[in-house]
C-alpha positions in Angstrom: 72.7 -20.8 189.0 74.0 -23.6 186.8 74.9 -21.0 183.9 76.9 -18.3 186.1 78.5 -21.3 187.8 79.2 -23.3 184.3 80.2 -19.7 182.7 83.3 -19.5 185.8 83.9 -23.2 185.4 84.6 -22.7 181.6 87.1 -19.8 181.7 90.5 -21.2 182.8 90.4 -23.7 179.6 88.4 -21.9 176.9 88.1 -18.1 178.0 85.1 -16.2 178.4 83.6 -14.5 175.1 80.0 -13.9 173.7 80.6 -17.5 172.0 80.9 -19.0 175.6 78.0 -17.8 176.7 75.9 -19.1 174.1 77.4 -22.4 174.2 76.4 -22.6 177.8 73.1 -21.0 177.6 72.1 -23.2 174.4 74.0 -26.2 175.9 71.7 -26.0 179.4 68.3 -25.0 177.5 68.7 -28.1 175.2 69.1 -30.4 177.9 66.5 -29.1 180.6 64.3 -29.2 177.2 64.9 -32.8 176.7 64.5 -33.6 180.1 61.2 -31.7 180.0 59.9 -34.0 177.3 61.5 -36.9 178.7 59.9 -36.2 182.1 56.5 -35.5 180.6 56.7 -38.8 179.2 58.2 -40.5 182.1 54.9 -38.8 184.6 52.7 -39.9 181.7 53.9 -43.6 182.2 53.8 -44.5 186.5 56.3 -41.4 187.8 56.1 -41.2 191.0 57.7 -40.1 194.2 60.7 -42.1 194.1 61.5 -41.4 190.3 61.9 -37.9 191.5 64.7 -39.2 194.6 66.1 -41.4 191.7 66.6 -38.4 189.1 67.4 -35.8 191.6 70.2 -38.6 193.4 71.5 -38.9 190.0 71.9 -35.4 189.3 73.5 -34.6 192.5 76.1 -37.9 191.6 77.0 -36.4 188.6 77.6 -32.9 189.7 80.1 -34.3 191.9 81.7 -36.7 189.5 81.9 -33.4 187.2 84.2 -32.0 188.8 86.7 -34.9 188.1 86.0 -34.6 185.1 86.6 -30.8 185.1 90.4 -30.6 184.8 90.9 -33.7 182.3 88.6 -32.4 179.6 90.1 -29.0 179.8 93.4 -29.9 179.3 92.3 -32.2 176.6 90.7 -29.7 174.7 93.0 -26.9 174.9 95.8 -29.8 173.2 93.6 -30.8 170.8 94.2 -28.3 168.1 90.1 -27.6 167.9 88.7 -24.0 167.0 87.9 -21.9 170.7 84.4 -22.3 169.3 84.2 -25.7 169.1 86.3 -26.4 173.0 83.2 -24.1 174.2 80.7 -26.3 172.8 82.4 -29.4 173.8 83.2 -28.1 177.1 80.0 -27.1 177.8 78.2 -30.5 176.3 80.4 -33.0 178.3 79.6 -31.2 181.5 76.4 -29.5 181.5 74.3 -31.3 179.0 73.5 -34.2 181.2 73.3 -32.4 184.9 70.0 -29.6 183.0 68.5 -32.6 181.3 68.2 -34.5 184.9 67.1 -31.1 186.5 64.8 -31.1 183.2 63.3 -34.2 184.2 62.1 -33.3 187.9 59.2 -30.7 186.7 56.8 -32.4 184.7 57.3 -35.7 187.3 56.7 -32.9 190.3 53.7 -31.5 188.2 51.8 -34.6 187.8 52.1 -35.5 191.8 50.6 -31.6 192.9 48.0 -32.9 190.0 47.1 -35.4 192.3 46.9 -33.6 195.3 44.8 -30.5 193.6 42.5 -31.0 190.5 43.1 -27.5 189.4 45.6 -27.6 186.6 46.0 -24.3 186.0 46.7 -23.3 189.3 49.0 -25.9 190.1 51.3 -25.8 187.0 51.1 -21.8 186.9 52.3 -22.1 191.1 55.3 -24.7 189.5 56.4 -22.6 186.7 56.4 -19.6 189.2 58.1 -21.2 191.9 60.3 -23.1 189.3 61.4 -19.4 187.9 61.4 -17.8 191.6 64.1 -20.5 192.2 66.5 -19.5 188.9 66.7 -16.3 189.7 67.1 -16.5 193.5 70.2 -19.1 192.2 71.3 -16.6 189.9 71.4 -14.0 192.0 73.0 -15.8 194.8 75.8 -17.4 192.3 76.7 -13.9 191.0 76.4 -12.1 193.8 77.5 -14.2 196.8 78.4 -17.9 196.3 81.1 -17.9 193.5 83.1 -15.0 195.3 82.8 -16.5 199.0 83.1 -20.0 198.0 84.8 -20.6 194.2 82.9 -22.2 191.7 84.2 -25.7 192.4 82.8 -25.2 196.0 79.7 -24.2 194.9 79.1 -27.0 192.2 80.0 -29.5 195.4 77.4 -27.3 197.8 74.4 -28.0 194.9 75.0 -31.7 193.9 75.0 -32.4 197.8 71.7 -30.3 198.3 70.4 -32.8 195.5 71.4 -35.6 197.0 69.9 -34.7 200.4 66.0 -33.8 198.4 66.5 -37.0 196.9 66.2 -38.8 200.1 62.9 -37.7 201.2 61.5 -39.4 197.9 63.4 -42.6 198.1 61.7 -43.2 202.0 60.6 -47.0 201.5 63.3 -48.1 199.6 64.7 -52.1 200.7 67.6 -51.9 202.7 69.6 -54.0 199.5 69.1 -50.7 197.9 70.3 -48.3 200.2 73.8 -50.0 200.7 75.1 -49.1 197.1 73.1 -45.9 196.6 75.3 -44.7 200.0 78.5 -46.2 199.0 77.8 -44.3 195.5 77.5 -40.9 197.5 79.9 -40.9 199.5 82.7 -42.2 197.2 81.4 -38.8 194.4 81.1 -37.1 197.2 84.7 -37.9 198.1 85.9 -37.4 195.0 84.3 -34.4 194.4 85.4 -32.8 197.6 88.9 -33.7 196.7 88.7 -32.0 193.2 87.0 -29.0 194.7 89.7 -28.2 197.1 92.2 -28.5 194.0 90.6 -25.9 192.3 92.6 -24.5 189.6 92.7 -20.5 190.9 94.3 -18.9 193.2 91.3 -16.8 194.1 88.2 -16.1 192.3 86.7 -12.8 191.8 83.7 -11.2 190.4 85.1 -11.4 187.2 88.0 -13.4 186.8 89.5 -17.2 187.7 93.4 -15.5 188.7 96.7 -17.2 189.0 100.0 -16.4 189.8 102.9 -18.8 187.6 106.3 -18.6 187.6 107.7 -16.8 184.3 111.6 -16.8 185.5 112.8 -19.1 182.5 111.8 -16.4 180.1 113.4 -13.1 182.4 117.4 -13.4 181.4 117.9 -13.1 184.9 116.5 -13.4 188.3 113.0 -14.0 189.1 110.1 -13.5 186.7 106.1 -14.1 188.1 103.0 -14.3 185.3 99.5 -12.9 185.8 97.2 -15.6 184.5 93.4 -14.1 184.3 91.1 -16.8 183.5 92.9 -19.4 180.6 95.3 -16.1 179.7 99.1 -15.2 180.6 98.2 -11.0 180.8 101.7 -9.9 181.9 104.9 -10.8 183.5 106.6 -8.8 185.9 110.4 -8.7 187.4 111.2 -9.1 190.6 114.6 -7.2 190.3 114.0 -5.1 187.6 110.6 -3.0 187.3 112.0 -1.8 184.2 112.5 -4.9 182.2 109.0 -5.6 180.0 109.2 -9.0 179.0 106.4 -8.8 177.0 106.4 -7.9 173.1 103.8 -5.5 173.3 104.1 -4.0 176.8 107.6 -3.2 175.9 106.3 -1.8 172.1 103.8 0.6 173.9 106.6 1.9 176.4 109.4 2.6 173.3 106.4 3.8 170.9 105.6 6.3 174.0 109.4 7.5 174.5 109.6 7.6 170.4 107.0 10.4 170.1 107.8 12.6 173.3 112.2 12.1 173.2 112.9 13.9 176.2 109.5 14.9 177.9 109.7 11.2 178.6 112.0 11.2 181.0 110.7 14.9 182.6 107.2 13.0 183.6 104.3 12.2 181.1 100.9 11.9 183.0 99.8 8.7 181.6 95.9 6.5 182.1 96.1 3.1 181.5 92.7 1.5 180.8 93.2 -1.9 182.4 95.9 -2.6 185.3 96.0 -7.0 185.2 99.6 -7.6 186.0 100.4 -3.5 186.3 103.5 -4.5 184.4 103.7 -1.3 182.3 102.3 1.3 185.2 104.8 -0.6 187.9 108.0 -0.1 185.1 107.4 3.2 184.8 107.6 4.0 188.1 111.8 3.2 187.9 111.8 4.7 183.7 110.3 7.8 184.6 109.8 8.4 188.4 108.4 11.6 187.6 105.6 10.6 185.6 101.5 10.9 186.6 100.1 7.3 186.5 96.1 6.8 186.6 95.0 2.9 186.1 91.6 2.5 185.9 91.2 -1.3 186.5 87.6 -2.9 186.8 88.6 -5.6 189.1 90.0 -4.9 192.5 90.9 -8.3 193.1 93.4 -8.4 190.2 95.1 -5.2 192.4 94.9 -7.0 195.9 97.0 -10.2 194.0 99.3 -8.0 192.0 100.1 -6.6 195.1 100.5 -9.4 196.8 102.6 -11.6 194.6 103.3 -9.7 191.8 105.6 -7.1 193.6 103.3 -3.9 192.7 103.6 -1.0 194.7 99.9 0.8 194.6 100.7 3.8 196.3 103.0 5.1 194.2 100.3 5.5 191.4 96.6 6.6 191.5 94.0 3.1 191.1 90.2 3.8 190.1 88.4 0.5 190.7 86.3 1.1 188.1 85.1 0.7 184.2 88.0 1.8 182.4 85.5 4.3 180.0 83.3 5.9 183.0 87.0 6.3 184.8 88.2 8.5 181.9 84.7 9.9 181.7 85.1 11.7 185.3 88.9 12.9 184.1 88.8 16.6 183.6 89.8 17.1 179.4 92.7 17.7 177.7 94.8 16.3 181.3 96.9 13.2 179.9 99.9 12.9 177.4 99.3 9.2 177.2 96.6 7.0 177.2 96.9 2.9 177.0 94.3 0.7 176.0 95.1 -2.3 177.9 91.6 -4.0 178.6 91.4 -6.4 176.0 91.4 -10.2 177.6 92.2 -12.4 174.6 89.2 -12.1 172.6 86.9 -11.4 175.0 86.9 -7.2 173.9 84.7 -4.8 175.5 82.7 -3.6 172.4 82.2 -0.3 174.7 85.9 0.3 174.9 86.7 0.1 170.7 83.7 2.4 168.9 83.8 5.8 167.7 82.0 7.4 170.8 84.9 6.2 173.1 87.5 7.1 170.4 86.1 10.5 170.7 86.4 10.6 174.2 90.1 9.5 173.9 91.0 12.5 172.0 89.2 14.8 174.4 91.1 13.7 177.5 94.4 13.9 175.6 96.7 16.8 175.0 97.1 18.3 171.7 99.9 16.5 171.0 98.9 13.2 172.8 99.0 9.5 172.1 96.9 6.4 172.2 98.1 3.4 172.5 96.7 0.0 172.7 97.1 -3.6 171.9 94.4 -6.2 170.0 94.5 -9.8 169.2 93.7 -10.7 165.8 94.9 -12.8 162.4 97.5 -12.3 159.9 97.8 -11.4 157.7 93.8 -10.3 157.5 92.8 -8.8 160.6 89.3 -7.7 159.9 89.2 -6.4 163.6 92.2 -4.4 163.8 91.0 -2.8 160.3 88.0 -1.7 161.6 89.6 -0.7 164.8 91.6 1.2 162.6 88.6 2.9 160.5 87.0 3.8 163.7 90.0 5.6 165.1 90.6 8.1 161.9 87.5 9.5 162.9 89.0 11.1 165.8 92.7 11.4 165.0 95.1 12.4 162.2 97.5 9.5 162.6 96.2 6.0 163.0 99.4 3.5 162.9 99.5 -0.1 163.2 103.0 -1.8 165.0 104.7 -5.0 164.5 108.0 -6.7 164.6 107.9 -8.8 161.5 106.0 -11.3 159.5 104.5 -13.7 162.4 105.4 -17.5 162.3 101.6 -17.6 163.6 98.4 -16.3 162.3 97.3 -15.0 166.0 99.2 -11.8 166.6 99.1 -9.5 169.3 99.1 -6.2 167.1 99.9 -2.8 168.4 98.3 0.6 167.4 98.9 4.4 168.0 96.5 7.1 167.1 97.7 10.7 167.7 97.0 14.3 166.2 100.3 15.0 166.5 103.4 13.7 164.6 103.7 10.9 162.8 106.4 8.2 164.2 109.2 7.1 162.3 108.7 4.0 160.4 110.9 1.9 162.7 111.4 2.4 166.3 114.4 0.4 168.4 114.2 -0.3 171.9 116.3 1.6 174.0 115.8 -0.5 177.0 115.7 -4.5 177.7 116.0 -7.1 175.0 116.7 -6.0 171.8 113.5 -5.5 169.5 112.5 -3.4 167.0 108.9 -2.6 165.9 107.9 -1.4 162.1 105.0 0.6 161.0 103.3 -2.2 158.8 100.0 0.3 158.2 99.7 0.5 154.9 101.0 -3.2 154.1 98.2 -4.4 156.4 95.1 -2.4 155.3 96.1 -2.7 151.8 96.1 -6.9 152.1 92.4 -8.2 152.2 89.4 -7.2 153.0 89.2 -3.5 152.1 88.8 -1.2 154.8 85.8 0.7 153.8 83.9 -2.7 153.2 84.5 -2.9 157.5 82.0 -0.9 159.6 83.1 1.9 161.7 82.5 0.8 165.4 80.0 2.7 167.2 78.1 2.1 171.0 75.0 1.3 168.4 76.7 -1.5 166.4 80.2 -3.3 167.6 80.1 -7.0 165.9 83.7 -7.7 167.2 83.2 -11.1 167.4 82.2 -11.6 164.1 85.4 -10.0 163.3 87.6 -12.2 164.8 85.1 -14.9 163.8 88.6 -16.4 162.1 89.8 -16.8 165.4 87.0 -18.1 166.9 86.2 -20.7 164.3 89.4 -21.2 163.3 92.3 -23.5 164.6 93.6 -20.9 166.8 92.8 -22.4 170.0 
């Protein structure tokens, strides 16, 4: 339960990405391995009954004094200029470290009292690693499944270092009245705290997948009222209250003038677009006033994510088709050849779907497309060597002709938000200016990019066997991008 609950805890400061996870994982093993060692000792050298209360009271204080914590050290390590990598590690250290070692503790110390009570050794620690794993995976089950969705994470972090507290007491029986007065006052001023930092909980509402907010985005919209989509520790889009129309966003507005450059007037007759991702629906909800005659199909995997943008970010739902489902199954059940445009919008800062960027799904791209269609999706990655997007690029010219990388100038930044289009039709022209909101203009940078550092054909092409994207945004991982 601890690493589903630390994994929800972690995403509104440092994301969610393979290098997360291990963090977490390796954080938590380390310190229920220490404790092990330490409690193995500890049993070796007079443990008994009320070492357990002691450990497992302590435990349960600091899981409620963590969540103070919680909001202090994320802010602090999302301003201090570290690599992602290293605020996951920290993150997960200051927070989790300490809580598994205690937890750690409590099994060898358990061990040695059934020991006492039953001679047989192998049957009693076989029945305490058994129970011991029965327990993880009831909690992981009932985290995933259940808890964090019903309760939030914060909640459920508040629910387990109470339970703690309340199994320590049974061990503590005995205890001198001197004793009890501070160990209650202890409790219930964490507990107080903790409460109170669990009912401030940082999301709006918490889903299967996601941590979401909505923030107010008005001081970037030149007029009127603007609200922002955050999914986890990401802004994913920004939407208009007035205007439908008006993308405020670089690349949302990129893929809607790329998409009007390569059809000219079928644009405006009604394209039948799929939008692999929905978050904020900005794109699908602005072409409901561009083209009101256009086909839209959003597969988006969250249906949480669609209840909120409906609910504060001014989407209409019905006048589009949503799949609740996994963006490449979605298009998997479309019959082929039915959509002009498809739009790859499921990438969540670098946490990529590796499914969702390889050859096979490339391939199935093409299929669902017309003749003439186009793909279009957005990537984070560096400049001016974005090992990713190259690959990403490789992987596409197996299935189409024209493979075309989109930006609007030399970035001030090395983390760029770049934009590609794959088609077997037409090439686009070499510059494309927007015909609609703020004044932008995109450049086909292709050649300029794939020709600058690592060569191409030293990147793999991305396949369902073998996807490292990670690896290939490692520079944003380990670098100071954070």
């Amino acid at each position: 339960m601890l690493e589903i609950v630390a994994g929800r805890l972690a995403a509104p400061y440092v994301g969610v990405s393979l290098y997360t996870w291990t963090s977490i994982i390796g954080v938590i093993l380390a310190g229920l391995s220490l404790g092990n060692w330490l409690g193995g000792h500890w049993a070796d050298r007079g443990g008994n009954g009320r070492s357990v209360g002691l450990v497992l009271l302590l435990a349960g204080v600091y899981g409620l004094l963590s969540l103070l914590l919680l909001d202090p050290l994320g802010a602090a390590l999302q301003q201090g200029g570290i690599s992602l990598l290293s605020a996951s590690f920290g993150f997960a250290a200051a927070l989790f470290f300490i809580p598994a070692a205690l937890i750690g503790v409590v099994t060898p110390l358990l061990t040695t009292l059934a020991l006492r009570l039953d001679s047989r050794a192998g049957h009693v620690v076989g029945r305490m690693h058994a129970l011991a794993a029965v327990g993880s995976i009831l909690g992981t089950f009932a985290a995933g499944w259940v808890l964090v969705q019903w309760l939030g994470s914060r909640t459920v972090v508040l629910v387990c270092a109470l339970l703690l507290i309340a199994l320590a007491l049974p061990f503590l029986r005995g205890l001198r009245r001197a004793f009890w007065l501070p160990i209650g006052l202890l409790v219930l001023l964490s507990g107080g705290l903790g409460l109170r930092a669990a009912l401030a909980g940082s999301c709006d509402r918490e889903s299967s997948y996601f941590c979401l907010r909505v923030v107010d985005q008005s001081t970037l919209a030149p007029f009127g009222e603007a609200r922002g989509l955050v999914l986890d520790h990401l802004l994913h889009g920004i939407n208009h209250r007035q205007d439908p129309a008006l993308l405020i966003a670089p690349y949302v507005h990129a893929i809607d003038e790329l998409a009007y450059a390569h059809f000219g007037p079928d644009y405006d007759d009604g394209l039948r677009w799929f939008f692999a991702g929905g978050g904020a629906y900005s794109q699908p909800r602005a072409l409901t006033a561009l083209s009101p005659r256009a086909e839209i199909v959003v597969a988006e995997l969250d249906p949480q994510v669609t209840l909120l943008a409906t609910e504060s970010l001014f989407l209409r739902p019905e006048s589009m088709e949503i799949i609740h489902r996994d963006a490449r199954l979605a298009l998997h059940a479309q019959p082929a050849g039915r959509f002009d445009v498809i739009v790859g919008d499921v990438f969540h800062d670098v946490a990529i779907p590796p499914h969702l960027v390889t050859r096979e799904f490339a391939a199935l791209v093409r299929e669902r497309l017309t003749p003439d269609g186009l793909y279009l999706m957005n990537v984070v990655d560096s400049f001016p060597d974005p090992r990713l997007i190259k690959a990403i690029t490789r992987t596409l010219q197996t299935a189409f002709a024209q493979v075309d990388l989109w930006m609007q100038g030399v970035p001030e930044h090395p983390r760029v938000t770049f934009v590609i289009s794959a088609t077997n039709g037409e090439q686009l022209p070499k510059t494309v200016q927007s015909r609609t909101g703020p004044a932008r203009r995109w450049t086909r940078m292709t050649e300029d990019i794939l020709a600058f550092g690592t060569p191409p054909a030293a990147l793999p092409v991305l396949t369902d066997d073998y996807a490292p994207v990670e690896r290939l945004i490692a520079d944003l991982l380990i670098g100071n991008s954070h």
